[in-house]
N, C-alpha and C positions, 0 to 999 in steps of 0.2 A: 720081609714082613709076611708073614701066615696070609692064610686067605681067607680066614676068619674076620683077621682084623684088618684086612683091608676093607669087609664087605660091611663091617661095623664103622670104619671110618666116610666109608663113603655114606653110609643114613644118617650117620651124625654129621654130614655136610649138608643133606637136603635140609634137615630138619633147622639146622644153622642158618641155613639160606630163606629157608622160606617168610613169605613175607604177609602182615596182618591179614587175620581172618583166611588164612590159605587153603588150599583144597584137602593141606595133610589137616589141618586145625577141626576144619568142618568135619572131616573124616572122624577123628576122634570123639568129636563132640557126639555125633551122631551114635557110634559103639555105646555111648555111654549112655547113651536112651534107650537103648534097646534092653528090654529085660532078658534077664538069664537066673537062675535056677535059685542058685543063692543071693540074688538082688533081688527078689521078688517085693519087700519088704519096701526096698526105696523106691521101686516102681508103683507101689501103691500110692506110695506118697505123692510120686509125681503125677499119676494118676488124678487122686484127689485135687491137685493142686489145678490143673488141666481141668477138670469138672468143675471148682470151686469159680475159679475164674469166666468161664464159658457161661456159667449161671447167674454169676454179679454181672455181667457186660449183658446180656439179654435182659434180664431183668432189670438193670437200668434205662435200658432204650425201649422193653417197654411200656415200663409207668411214667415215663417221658412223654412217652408217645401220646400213651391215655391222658394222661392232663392235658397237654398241649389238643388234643379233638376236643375233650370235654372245654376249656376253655374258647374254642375256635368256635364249636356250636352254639356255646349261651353268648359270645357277643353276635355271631350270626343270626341268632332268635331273637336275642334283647333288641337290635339293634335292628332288625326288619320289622319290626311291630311297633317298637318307640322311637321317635325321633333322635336323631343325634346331636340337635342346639334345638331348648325349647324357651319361648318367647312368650313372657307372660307380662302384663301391666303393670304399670306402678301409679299413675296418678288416676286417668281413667281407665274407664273399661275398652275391649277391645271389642270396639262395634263397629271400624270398618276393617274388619278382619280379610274380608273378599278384597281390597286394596292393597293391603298389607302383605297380603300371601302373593300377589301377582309379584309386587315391588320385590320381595323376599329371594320368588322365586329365578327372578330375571337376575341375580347377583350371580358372577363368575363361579362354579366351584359348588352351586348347589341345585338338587335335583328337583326338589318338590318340595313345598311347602303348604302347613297340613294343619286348617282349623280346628277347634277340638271343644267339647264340652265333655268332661269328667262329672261322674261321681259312683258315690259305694250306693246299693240296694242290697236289699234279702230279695232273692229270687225265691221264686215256691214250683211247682209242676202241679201235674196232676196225680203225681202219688203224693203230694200232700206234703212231701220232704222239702228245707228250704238251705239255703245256701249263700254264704255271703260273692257278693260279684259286683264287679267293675263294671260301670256300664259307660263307653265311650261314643258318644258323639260325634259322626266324620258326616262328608258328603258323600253321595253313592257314585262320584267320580272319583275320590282319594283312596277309596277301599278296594277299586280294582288296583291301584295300582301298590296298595301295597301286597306284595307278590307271595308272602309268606302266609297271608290270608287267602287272598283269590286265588291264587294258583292250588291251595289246600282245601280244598271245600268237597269234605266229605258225602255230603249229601245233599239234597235242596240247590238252588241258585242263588244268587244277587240279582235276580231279577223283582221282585218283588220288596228288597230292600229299597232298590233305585226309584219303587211307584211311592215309597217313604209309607208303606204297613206291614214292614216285616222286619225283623231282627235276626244277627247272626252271632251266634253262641259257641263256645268251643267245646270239645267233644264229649271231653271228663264231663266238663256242666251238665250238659244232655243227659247223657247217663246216671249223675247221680239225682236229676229232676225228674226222670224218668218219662224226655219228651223226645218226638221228634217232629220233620217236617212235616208244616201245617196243624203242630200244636201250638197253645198257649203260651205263652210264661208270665205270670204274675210278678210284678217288680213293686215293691215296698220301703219306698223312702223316708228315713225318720224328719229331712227338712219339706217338711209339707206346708199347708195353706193354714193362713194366721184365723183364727175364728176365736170367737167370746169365750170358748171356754178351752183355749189354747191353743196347742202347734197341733194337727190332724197331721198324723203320717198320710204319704200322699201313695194311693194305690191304682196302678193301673195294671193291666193286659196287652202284650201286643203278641203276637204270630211271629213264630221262628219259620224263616225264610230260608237259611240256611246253614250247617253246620259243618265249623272248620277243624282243622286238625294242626296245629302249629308243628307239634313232635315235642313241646317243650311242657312238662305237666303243668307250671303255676300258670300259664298261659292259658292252657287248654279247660283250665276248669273253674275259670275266675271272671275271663273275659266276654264281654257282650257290646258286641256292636251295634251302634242304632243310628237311625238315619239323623244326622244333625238339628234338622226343625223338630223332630220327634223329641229329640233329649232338649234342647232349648226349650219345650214349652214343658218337661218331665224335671226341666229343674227349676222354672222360674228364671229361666237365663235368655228372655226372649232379647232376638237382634242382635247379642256379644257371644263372645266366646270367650273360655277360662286362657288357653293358650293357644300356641301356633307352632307347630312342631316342625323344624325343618330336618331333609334329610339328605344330606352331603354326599358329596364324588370321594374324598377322602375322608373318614371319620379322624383320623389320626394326626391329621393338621387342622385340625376344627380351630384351634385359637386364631391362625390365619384369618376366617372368617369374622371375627367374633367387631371388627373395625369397620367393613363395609355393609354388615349386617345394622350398626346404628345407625349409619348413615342413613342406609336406605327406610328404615324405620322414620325417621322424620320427628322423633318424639320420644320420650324418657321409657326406655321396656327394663324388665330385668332377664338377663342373658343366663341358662344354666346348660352345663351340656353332659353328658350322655359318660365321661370321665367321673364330673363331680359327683353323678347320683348312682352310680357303680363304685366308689372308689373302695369303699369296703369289703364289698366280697370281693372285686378283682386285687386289693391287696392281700386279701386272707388267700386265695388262691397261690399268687406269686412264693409269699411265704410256705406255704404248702409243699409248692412243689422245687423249693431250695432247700425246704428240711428233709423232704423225699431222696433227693440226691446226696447228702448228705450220711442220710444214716443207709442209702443202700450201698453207698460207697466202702462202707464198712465190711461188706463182702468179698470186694474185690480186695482188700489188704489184708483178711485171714488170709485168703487163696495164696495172695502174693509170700504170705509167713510161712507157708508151706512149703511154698519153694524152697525159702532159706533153710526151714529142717531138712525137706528133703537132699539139698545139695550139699549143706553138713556132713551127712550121713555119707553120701556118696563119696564126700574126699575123704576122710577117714577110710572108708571101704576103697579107695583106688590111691591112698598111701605111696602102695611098693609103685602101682603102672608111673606115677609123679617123679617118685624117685629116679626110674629108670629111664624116663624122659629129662628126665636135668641133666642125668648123667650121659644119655646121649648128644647131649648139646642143646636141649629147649630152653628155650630160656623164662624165665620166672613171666613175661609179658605174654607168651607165647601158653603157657600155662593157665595164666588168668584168661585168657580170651576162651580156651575149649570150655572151661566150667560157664563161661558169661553165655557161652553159647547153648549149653546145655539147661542153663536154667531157662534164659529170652528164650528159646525155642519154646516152651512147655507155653510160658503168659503168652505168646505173639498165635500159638496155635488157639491156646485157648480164648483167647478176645475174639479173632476171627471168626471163631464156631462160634462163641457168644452171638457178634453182627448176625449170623447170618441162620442162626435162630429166634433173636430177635425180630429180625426183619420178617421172617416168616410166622410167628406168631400176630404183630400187628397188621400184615394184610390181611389175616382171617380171623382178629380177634370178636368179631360179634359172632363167627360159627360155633367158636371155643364158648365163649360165652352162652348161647344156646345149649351146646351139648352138655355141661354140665350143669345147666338149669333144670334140664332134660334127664338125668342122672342124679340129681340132688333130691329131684321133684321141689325144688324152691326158685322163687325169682330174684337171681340175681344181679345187681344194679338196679332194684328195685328202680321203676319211674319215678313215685310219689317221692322219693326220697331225692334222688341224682337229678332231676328235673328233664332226663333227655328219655326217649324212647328206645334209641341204640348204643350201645356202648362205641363209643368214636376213638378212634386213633390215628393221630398226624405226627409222623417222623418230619424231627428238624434236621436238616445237613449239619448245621453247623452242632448241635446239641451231638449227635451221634457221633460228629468226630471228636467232640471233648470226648466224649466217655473212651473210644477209643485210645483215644493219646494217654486218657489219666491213666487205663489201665496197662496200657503198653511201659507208662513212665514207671510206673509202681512194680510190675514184674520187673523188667530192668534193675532198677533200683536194687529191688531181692535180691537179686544175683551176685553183685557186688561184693559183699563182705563172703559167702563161701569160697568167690573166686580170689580175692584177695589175702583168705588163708591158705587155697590152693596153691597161690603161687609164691607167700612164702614160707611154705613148707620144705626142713630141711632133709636134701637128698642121705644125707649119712645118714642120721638115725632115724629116718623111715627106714632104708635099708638094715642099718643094725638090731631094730627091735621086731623085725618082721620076720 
């Protein structure tokens, strides 16, 4: 036998032998990535397909991200300002409320519990500008401890709240009343005092004591804290209170509570919590960010369609190399795997780079945010509109490794049908027509 053909019988032994995904497999797979002169064409493709994909995986993880802060913040503000079960009456009023909150508070599983008198006013300033506002009713021991207030107190103290002649306002109010500490604010109630010739709206003055900063705009520029007896006699609500706001170890198992909280009540209340009176925007949110995944999803499956053209192209263009592989012994399995590998390789790089652009865009999305606010000369995520002061971003593990998988599944997948006509492509007439 020549020594030709023995050196050919012995590579079409290795190549016989070798066994899935082998080093000769990899090898090949790998040649076929590499651009050359006259492939430049499929390289682009692959190219594109490699950016396409890197772009959908990052950009999925992170408007992921962003929802997932943006929604972590508003129940972290909704839910540090407002009670999480509020307890309101049903037959009478609640006038021993100082009883009720003790009892309230001693139940397993809750932290504080927190008398309240509500109602709406027109505030005015001294620029004469007026503005509708929330004016709440706490004691000047409940209000340190709500922390998202006290701990935020942009100016002035809670000292002067606690002597009950002082009010605190949140910061947008201030600014558009055009007050600060140790001004005025004129408060304007349309349920005022009953007289002969009707209802008098009821007008009083009291001194801002202190001005807070929640970070969350409807908060910031609606809310007015007053010292409880203050708003008691400011509404005609002397001795009760509208409700009793408790606020829980876990919000998320609030029904839990919802059993020992009658109990310890002693008497008929009506029970609402913190789910029911959210449930609207937090469902529009959830939906939101399902139809979000959904249509960016969309990206990652051109990217992945890319591959199928570009790998098309490539077996057509590596025909005769197919041919010459069969014929030296590869076998048609052995052939579908270099193309599966050629395609996976392109989506499994490109998801990756995606992760780990992603990842690095939401550790610094409020700088990004900034700089081209900064370059637009516009504000971007307007406050008044988003309700938050900083653009927030929280990566979920588990959310990041869907998008992972789907797009790892979805390249994959691609691969498939070019390697499946790669491998059955016949050796004769590749070779004949070539």
């Amino acid at each position: 036998m020549a020594k030709g053909d023995s050196g050919a019988s012995a590579t079409a032994n290795r190549i016989t032998k070798t066994g899935p995904f082998s080093a000769f497999e990899r090898m090949v797979a790998w040649r076929y990535l590499r651009a050359r002169r006259k492939e430049a064409f499929i390289s682009v493709i692959a190219g594109f397909s490699f950016v396409g994909i890197m772009l959908g995986v990052a950009t999925l993880i992170i408007v992921m991200a962003v929802m997932n802060g943006f929604r972590t913040e508003l129940i972290s503000r909704i839910l540090g300002v407002n009670g999480h079960m509020i307890i309101q009456p049903v037959d009478t009023p609640l006038n021993n409320y100082n009883d009720l909150a003790q009892k309230f508070a001693a139940v397993p599983g809750v932290k504080m519990a927190i008398p309240l008198v509500e109602g709406q006013t027109l505030a005015s300033g001294k620029n004469g500008a007026g503005s509708g506002a929330l004016v709440r009713g706490i004691r000047a021991e409940d209000i340190t401890k709500l922390k998202y207030v006290a701990d935020n107190i942009k100016s002035g103290d809670l000292v002067g709240f606690a002597a009950g002649d002082g009010i605190a306002i949140g910061s947008r109010l201030a600014a558009s009343l055009g007050v600060g500490v140790g001004d005025t604010v004129t408060l304007i109630s349309p349920e005022g005092d009953v007289t002969p010739m009707g209802v008098n709206p009821r007008v009083k003055s009291y001194k801002v004591s202190a001005i807070f900063e929640i970070g969350m705009s409807e908060y910031d520029s609606s809310i007015i804290f007053m010292p409880l007896e203050q708003a008691q006699l400011y509404f005609n609500a002397d001795g009760i209170v509208q409700s009793i706001e408790l606020f829980v170890n876990n919000p998320d198992k609030i029904d839990e509570l919802r059993e020992p909280i009658e109990k310890a009540a002693g008497r008929q209340i009506f029970i609402t919590d913190w789910r029911q009176r959210n449930s609207t925007f937090f469902s529009a949110l959830q939906v939101e960010r399902n139809v979000m995944f959904m249509i960016l999803t969309l990206i990652v499956l051109v990217a992945a369609l890319n591959i199928i053209s570009g790998l098309i192209m490539l077996v057509k263009d590596k025909g005769h190399d197919i041919a010459i592989l069969r014929t030296m012994g590869a076998t048609s399995g052995a052939v579908m795997r270099i193309f599966f590998m050629t395609g996976a390789a392109i989506g499994t790089a490109g998801t990756f780079a995606g992760v780990i652009l992603g990842v690095i865009v939401c550790l610094n999305v409020e700088r990004i945010r900034q700089f081209f606010s900064w370059l637009s000369g516009t504000t971007l995520f307007n406050p008044e509109l988003y309700f938050l002061s900083q653009l927030p971003a929280e990566m979920n593990v588990g959310e990041t490794t869907s998008v992972v998988v789907m797009a790892l599944a979805l390249s994959f997948l691609a691969t498939i049908f070019p390697a499946w006509r790669a491998a059955k492509l016949d050796p004769v007439q590749a070779l004949r027509y070539e």
